[in-house]
N, C-alpha and C positions, 0 to 999 in steps of 0.2 A: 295223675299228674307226675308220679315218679318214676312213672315209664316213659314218659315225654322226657324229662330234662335228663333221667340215666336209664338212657334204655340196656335192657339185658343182653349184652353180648362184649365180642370180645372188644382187649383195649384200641387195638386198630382200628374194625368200627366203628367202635364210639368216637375215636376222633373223626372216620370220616363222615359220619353222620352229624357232629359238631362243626365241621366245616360245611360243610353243603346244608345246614340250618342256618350257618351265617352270607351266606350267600347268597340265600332266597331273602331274608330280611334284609339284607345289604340293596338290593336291587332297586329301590324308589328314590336311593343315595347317591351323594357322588361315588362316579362308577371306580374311584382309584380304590374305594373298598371291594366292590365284585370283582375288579380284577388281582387284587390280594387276596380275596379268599378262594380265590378258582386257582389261581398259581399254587398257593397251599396245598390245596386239594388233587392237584395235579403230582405236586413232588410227591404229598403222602402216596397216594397211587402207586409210580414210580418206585417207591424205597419197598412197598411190602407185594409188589407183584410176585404172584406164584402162578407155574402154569396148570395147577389144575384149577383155578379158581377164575380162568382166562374164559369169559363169555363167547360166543362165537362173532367174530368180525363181520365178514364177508356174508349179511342177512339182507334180505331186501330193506329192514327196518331202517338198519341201517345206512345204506345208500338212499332211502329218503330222506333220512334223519340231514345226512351230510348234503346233498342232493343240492341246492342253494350254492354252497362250497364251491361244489366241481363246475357249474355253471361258469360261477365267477373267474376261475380260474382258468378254462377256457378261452372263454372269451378274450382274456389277456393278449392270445396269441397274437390276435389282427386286429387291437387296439389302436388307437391312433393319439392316445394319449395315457402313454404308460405309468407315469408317476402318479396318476390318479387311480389308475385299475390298480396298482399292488396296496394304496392305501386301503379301498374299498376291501382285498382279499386281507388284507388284514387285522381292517375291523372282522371281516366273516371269519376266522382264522376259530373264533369261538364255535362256531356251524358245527365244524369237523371235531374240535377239542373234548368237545361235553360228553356225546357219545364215544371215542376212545376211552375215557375216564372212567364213564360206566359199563365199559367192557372189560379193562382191566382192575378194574377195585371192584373187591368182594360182599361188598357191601349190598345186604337185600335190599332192593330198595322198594317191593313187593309191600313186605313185611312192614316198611316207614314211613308207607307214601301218606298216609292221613295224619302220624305225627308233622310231617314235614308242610301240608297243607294249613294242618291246622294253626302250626308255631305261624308261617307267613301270613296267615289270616290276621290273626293277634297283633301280627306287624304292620300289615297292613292299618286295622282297627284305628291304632294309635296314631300313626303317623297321620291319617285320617281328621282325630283326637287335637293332635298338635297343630294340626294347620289351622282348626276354626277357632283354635283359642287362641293363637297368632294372630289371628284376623279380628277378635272380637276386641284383644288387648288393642291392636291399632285404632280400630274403631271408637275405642274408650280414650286413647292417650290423644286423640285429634276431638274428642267430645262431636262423635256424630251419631246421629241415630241407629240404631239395630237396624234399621230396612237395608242402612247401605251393605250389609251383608249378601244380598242379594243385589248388588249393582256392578257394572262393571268391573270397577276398582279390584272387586274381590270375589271373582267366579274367574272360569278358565283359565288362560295362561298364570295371573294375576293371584289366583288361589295356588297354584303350584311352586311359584316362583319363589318362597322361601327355600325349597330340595330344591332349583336348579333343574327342572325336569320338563320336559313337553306335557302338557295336559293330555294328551290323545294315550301316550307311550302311560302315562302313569295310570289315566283313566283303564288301560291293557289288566295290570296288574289291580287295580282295584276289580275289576268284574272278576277276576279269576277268585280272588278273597270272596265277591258277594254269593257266588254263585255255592261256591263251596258251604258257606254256612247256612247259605239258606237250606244245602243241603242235610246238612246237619241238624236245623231247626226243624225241618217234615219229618226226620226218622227220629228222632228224639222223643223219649218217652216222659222222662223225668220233668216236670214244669217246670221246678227253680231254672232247671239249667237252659229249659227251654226260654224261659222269658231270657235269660244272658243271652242268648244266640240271636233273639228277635233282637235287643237292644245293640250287638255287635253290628248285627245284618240292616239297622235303621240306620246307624253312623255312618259305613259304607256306602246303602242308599244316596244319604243324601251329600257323600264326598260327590258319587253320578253326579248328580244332579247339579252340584257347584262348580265341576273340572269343564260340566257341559261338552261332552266329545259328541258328536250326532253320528257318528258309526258305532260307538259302543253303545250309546242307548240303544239304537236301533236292533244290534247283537241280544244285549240282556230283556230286550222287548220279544225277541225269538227263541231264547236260552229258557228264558223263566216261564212265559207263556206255551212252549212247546214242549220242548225238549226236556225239560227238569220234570215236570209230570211224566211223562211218556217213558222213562227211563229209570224214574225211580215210585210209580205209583201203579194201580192199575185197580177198575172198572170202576164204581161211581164216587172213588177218593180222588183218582187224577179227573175227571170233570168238575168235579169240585173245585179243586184246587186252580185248574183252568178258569173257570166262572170268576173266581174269588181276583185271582193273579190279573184277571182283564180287566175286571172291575175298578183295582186299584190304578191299573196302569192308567184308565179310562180320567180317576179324579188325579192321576199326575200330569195327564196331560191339561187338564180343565186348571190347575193351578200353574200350566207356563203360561197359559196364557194371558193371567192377571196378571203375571210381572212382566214389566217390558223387557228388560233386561234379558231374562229366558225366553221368552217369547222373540225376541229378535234375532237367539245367537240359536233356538231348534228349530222355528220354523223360517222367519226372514231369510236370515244369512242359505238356508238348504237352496230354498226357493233362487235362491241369487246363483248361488252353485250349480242348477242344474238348470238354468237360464243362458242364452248366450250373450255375448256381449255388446255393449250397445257404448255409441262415443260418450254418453252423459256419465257414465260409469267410473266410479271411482276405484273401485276393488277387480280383478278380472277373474271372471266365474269358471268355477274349475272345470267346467262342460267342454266351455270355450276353449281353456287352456289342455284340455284331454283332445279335443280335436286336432289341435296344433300339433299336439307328441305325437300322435300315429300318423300322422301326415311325415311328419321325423322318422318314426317307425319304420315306415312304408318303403323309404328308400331304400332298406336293407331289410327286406323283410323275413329274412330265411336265418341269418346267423347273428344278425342285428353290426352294429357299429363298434362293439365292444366295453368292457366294461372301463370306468371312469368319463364316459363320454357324452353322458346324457345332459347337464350342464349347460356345456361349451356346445351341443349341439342346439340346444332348444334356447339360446339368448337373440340369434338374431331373427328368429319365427317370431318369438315373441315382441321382438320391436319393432316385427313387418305390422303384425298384427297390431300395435298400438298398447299390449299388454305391458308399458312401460316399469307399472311397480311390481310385476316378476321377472322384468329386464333387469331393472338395477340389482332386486336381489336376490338374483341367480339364484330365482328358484326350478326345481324340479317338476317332473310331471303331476307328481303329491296322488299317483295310483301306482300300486305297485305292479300292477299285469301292464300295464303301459310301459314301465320300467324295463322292466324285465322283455317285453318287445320291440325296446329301442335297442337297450346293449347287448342283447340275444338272440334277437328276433322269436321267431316265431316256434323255433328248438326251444328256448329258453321258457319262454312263453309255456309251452306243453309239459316240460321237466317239472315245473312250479304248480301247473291245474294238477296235475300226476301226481304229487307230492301232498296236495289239498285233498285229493280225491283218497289216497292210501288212508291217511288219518282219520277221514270220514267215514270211511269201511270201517277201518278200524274199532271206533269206536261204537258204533252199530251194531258190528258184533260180537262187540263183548259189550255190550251195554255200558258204557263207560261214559256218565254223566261229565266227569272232567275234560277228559277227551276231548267230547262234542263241543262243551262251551268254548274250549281254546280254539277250534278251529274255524266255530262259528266267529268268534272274535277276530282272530288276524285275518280270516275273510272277510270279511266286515272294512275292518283297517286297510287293507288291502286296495278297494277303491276310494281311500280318503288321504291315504299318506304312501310314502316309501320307506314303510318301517326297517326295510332289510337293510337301509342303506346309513344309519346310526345306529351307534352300539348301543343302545335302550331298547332299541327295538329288538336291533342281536338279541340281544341278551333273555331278554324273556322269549322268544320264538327258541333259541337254543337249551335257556333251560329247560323251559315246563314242556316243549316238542318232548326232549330227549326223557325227560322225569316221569314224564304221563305215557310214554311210549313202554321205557323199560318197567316201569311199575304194575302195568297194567294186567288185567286177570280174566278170566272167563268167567268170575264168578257176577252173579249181577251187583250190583251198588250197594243194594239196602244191606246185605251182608257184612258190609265193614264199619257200617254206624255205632257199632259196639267194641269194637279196638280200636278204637282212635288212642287211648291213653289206658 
């Protein structure tokens, strides 16, 4: 633990390893603190830059890292509504920022990447922690019964909304934590410590289960049953563990369905989503609404319409179409390749699978359990929302892209379970 909070090295380091620890816990917060501790993190940068400690720029890693970035910024050219695209390159302005950062600050970040997983896990845990004891104190100060824990009132949006956060964007960051300690609990020898990790990894659990995102379950239902054996076990441990991970999922799924509540917002509401629309309809199902954006798409389908445009392009489909309560609130296509094929077209479109596809290599080959979950997840998110296009979303695709990218190693996974601290 004393290599966690004062790791051995020099004093530069350590602060910038103190700051990019608070910037990963900062992350599920109001974002005026990630964007305080990333501007810190940036001037320290800045002040102790040497060139022999200058990483190399110009790497493909790089241009994918940034990749998102140059799109945006593109596209500006043949806008048609400019003070929307330089807000959007703004928000992205973090894309390009994270990796400069970690090319010029010396800092290993090889050597930290499990302290730094680990501290935001913790963070995660609690924050976790605080929200059901929020919800349970409400609960008690209104004298309603424990069940309404699980109603409405207090799952998804509802459960987040004390941090001010999208459940989907936060649900992002909670799988990153769960995944991580579960990997921690498989290589873990020690019991005591093993039951803490199972007890950390059931809190998280069941934040899933409360934020209710149905692209991240569906993710952590592919991360944990596939990928997490396969990556970090091998011959009749990862069947095992496979057998064991299905089975549970099997009595998590058998327990949405007893409460309406979950049961309406994993399977009802999916089922409605991938339904087209009908006049009795109250809500307009995202299928529907996907079909309408590539029809938008379609008109430009080579360089797209430009970025801040998708909006103002998609309100009056929607009101042809009758999809009134995404007319009034100017909603988006809520898939990010749809996105990305309106204000891009179909360049932009291919820049983004390219980008998805490098990571997935990536991670492949060097066996990088992290890796894979992050990218199984923002693809996941990817057909359910336009995370690229809020800074929460930013923000975790910038960090953990750039953190899991530069961190990463050839060596296999199980190898670092034992330097974590």
């Amino acid at each position: 633990m004393e290599k966690l909070l004062r790791p051995d090295d020099t004093l530069n380091n350590r602060i910038s390893y103190y700051l990019l620890m608070l910037l990963l816990l900062s992350l599920p917060f109001n974002l005026f603190y990630s964007h305080l501790f990333l501007i810190g993190l940036a001037l320290h940068t800045i002040i102790q830059i040497h060139k022999t400690t200058i990483k190399p720029l110009l790497t493909r890693a790089n241009f994918a890292l940034a990749a998102v970035f140059f799109v945006t910024l593109l596209s500006i050219i043949y806008t048609t509504n400019k003070s929307q695209a330089f807000t959007e390159l703004g928000r992205q302005v973090t894309i390009l920022l994270i990796p400069l950062i970690f090319c010029f600050n010396p800092l290993d970040l090889k050597k930290y990447r499990h302290n730094f997983l680990l501290v935001f896990s913790f963070g995660c845990t609690i924050t976790i922690t605080y929200l059901f004891l929020q919800a349970l104190f409400t609960i008690k100060y209104y004298h309603l019964p424990l069940k309404a824990l699980a109603s409405p009132a207090f799952t998804n949006h509802n459960f987040s909304e004390p941090l001010e956060i999208h459940a989907t964007f936060f649900s992002m960051q909670i799988a990153i934590a769960l995944v991580y300690l579960l990997y921690v609990l498989v290589t873990e020898t020690v019991k005591t410590r093993k039951f803490f990790w199972l007890i950390c990894s059931g809190i998280l659990a069941m934040g899933i289960l409360q934020l209710s995102s149905k692209s991240i379950f569906i993710a952590l239902l592919l991360i944990i049953n596939i990928a997490l054996p396969w990556f970090i076990l091998k011959g009749r441990n990862r069947f095992r563990f496979m057998a064991i991970s299905t089975a549970l999922f099997i009595v998590v799924m058998a327990g949405i369905y007893t409460r309406d509540t979950f049961k309406e917002r994993y399977v009802t509401e999916l089922k409605k989503d991938l339904s087209q629309s009908t006049d009795a309809e109250l809500t307009d199902p995202r299928l529907a609404r996907w079909s309408v954006a590539i029809s938008v798409g379609a008109q430009s389908p080579v360089i797209g319409h430009g970025a801040g445009t998708e909006i103002g392009l998609l309100k009056d489909p929607f009101f042809d179409h009758k999809f009134y309560r995404s007319y009034l609130a100017g909603l988006n296509a809520h898939n990010q390749f749809i996105s990305f094929f309106i204000k891009s077209g179909i360049v932009g479109l291919m820049v983004y699978l390219c980008v998805l596809a490098f990571g997935i290599r990536a991670a492949v080959a060097k066996r990088d359990l992290m890796l894979m979950a992050f990218m199984v997840i923002i693809t996941a998110v990817s057909f359910s929302e336009n995370y690229l296009d809020v800074d929460k979303g930013i923000f975790f695709y910038s960090v953990f892209f750039s953190l899991l990218i530069f961190s990463a190693s050839s060596e296999t996974t199980g190898t670092h379970a034992k330097n974590i601290v």
